[in-house]
N, CA, C and O atoms as a GROMACS GRO file, in nm:
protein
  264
    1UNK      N    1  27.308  -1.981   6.023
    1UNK     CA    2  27.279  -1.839   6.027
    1UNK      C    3  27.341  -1.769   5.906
    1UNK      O    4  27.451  -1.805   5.865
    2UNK      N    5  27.276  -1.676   5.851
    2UNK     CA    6  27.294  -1.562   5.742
    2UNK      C    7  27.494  -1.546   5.781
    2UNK      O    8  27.557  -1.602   5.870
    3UNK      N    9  27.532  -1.475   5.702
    3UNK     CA   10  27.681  -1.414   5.736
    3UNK      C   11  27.722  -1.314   5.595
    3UNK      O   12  27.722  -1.338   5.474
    4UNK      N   13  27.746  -1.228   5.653
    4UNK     CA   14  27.816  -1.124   5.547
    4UNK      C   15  27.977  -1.147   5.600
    4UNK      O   16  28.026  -1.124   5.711
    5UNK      N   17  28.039  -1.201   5.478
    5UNK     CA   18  28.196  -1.179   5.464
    5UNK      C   19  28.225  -1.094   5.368
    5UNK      O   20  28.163  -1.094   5.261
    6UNK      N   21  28.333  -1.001   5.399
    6UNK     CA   22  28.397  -0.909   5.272
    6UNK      C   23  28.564  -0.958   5.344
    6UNK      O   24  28.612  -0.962   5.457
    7UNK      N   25  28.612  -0.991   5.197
    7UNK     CA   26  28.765  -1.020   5.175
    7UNK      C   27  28.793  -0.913   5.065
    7UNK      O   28  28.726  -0.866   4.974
    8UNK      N   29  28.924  -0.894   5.111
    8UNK     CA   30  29.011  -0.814   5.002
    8UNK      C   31  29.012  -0.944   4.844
    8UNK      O   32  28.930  -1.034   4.828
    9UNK      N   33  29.091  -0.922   4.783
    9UNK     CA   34  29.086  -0.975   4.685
    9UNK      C   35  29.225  -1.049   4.682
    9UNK      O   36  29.321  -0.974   4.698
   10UNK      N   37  29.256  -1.198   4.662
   10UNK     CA   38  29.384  -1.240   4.692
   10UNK      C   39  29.489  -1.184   4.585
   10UNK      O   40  29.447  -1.163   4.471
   11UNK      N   41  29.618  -1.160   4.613
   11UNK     CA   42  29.720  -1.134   4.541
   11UNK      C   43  29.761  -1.247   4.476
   11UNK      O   44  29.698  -1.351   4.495
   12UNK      N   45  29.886  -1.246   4.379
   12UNK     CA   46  29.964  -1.305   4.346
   12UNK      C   47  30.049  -1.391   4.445
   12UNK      O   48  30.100  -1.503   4.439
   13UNK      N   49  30.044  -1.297   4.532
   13UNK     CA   50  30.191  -1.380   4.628
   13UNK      C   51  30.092  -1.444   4.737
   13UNK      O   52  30.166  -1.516   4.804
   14UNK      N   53  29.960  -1.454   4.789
   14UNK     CA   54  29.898  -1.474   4.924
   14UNK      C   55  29.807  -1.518   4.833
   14UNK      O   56  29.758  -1.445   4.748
   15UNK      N   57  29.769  -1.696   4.854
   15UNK     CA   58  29.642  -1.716   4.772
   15UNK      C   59  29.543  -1.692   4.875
   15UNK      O   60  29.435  -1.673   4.820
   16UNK      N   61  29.536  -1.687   4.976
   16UNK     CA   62  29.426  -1.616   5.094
   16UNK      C   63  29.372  -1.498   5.146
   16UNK      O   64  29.420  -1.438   5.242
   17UNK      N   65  29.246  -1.454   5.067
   17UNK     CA   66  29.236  -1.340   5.080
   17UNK      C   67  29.213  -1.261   5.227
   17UNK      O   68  29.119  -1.293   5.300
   18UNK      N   69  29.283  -1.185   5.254
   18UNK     CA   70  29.210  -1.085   5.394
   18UNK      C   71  29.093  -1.072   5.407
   18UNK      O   72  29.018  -1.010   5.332
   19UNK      N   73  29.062  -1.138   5.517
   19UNK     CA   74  28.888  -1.135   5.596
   19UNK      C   75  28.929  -0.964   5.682
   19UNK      O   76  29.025  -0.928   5.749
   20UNK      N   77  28.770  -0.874   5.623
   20UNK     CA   78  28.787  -0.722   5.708
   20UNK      C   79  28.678  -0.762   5.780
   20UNK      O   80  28.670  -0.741   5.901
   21UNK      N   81  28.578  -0.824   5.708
   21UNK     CA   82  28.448  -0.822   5.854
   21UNK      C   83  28.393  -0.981   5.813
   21UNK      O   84  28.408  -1.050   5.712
   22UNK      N   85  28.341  -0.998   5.908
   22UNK     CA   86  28.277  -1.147   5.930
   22UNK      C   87  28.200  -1.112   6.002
   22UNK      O   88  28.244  -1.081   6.112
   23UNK      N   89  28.056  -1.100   5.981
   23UNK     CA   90  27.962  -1.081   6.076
   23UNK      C   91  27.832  -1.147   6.051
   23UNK      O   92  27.805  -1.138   5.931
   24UNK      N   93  27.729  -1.217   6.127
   24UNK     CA   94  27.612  -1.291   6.140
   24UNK      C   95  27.555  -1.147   6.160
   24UNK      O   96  27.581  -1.042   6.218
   25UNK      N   97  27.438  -1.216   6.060
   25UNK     CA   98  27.292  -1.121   6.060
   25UNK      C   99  27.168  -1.183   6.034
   25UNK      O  100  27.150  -1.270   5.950
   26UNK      N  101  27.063  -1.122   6.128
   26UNK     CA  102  26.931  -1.149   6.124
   26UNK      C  103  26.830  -1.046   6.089
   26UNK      O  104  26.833  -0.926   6.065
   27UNK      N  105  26.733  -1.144   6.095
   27UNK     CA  106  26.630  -0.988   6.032
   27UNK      C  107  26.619  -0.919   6.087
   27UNK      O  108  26.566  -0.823   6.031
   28UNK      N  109  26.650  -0.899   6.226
   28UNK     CA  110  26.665  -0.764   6.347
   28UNK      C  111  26.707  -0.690   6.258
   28UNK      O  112  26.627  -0.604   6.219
   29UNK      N  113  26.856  -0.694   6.186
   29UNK     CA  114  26.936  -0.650   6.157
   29UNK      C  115  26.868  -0.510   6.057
   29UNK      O  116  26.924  -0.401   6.045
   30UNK      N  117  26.736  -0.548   5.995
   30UNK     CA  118  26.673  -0.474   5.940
   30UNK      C  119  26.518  -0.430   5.964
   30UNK      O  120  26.432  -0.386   5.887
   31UNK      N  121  26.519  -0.442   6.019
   31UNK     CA  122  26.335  -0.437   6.097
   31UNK      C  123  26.362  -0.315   6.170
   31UNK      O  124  26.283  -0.312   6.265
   32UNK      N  125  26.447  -0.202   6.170
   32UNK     CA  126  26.424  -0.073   6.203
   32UNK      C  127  26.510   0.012   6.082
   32UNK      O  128  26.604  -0.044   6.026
   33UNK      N  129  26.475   0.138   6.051
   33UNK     CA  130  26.563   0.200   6.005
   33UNK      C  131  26.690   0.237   6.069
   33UNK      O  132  26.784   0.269   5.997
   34UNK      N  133  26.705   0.235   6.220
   34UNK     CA  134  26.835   0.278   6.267
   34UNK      C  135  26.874   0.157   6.252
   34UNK      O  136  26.943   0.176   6.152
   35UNK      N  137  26.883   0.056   6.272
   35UNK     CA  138  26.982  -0.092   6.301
   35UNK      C  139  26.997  -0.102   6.143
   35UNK      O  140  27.112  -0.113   6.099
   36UNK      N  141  26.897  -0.100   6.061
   36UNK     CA  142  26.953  -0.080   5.936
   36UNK      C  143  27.064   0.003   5.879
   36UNK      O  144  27.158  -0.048   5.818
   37UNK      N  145  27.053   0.112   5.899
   37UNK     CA  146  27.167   0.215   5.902
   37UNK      C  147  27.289   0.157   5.979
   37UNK      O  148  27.398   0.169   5.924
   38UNK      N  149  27.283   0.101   6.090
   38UNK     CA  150  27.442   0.060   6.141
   38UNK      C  151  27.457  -0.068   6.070
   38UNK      O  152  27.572  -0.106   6.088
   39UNK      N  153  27.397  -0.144   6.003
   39UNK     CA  154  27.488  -0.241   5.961
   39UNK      C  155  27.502  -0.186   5.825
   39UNK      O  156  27.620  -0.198   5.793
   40UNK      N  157  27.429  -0.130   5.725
   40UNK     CA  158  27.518  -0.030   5.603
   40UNK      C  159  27.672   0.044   5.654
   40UNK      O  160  27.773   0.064   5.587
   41UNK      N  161  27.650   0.070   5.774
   41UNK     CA  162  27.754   0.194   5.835
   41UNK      C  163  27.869   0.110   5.847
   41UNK      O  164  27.974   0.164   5.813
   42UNK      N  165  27.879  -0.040   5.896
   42UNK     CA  166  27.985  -0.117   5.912
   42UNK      C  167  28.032  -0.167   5.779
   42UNK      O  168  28.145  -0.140   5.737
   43UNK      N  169  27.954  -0.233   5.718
   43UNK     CA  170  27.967  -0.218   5.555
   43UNK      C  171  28.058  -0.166   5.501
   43UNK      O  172  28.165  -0.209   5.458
   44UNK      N  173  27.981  -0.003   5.506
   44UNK     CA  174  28.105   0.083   5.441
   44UNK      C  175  28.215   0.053   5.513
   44UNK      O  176  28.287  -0.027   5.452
   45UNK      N  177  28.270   0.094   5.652
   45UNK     CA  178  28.415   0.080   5.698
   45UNK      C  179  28.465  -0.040   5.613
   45UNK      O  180  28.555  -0.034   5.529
   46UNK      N  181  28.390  -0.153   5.647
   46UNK     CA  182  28.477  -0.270   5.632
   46UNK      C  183  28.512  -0.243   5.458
   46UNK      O  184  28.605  -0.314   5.421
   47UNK      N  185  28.469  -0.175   5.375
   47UNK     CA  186  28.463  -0.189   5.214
   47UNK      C  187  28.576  -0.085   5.200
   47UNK      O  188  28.674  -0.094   5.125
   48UNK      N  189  28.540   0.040   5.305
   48UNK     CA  190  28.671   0.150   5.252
   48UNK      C  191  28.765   0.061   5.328
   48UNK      O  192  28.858   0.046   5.248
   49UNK      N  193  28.793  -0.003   5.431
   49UNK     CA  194  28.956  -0.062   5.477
   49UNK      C  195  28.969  -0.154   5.391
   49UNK      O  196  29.092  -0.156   5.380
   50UNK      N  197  28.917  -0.255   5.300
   50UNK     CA  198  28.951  -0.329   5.214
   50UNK      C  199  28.959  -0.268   5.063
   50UNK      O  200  28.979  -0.344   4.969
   51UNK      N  201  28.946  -0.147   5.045
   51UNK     CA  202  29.008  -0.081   4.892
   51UNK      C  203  29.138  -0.001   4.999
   51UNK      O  204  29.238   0.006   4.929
   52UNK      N  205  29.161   0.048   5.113
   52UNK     CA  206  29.256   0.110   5.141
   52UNK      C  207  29.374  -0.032   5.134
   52UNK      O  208  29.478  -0.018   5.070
   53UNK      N  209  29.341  -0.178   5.212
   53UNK     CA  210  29.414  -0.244   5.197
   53UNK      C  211  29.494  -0.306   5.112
   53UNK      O  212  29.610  -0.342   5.134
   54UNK      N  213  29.375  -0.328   4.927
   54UNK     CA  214  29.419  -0.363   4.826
   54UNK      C  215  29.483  -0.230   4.772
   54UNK      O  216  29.547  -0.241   4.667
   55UNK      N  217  29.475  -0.131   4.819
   55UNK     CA  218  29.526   0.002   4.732
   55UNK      C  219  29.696  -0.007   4.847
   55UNK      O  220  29.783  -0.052   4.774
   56UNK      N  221  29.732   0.010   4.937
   56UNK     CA  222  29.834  -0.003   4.983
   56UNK      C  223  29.879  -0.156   4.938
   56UNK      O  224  29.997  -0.138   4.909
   57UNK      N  225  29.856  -0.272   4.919
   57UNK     CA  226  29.925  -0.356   4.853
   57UNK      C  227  29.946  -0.332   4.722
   57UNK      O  228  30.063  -0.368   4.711
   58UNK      N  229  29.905  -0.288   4.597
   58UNK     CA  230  29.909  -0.222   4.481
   58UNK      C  231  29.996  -0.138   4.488
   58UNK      O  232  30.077  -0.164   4.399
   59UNK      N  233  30.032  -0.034   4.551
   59UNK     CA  234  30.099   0.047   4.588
   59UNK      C  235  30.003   0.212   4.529
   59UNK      O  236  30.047   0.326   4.511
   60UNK      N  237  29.885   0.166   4.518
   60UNK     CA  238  29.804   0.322   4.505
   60UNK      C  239  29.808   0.391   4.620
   60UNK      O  240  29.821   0.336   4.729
   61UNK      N  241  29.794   0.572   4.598
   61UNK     CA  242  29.795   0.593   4.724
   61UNK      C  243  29.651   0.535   4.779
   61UNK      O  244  29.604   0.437   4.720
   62UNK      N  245  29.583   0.592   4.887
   62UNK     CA  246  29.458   0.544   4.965
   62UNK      C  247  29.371   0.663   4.925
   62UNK      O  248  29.398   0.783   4.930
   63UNK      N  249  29.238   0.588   4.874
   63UNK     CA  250  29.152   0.708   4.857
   63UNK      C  251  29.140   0.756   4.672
   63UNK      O  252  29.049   0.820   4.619
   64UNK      N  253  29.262   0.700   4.608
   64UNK     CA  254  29.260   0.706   4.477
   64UNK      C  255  29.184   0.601   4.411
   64UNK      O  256  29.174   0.483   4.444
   65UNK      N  257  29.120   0.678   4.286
   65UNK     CA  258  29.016   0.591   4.245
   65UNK      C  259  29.058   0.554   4.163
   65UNK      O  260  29.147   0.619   4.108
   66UNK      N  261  29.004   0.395   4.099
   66UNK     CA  262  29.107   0.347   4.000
   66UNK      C  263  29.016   0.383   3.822
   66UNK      O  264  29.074   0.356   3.716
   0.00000   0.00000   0.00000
């Protein structure tokens, strides 16, 4: 089956990057505009908690753009 993974990006000190979403997808997943829209919608979360995560390991504040 299909799978969208998004990892943070590994550090120096952790060669293993943080898994934010791991999720299986099918073409359901897009064969409507609303189910389309919620898996963009999870997307984003999982993409802003993984720049909030690499930005709090960096020590940026959250939300600052680099």
């Amino acid at each position: 089956m299909p799978r969208l993974i998004l990892t943070t990006n590994p550090d120096r000190y952790a060669q293993d990057p943080s898994i934010i979403l791991d999720e299986r997808v099918d073409a359901i997943h897009l064969s409507t505009d609303h189910a389309a829209s919620q898996l963009i919608e999870r997307l984003s979360w999982a993409i802003a908690d993984a720049d909030a995560r690499e930005g709090a390991r960096d020590g940026r504040a959250a939300g600052a753009r680099r």
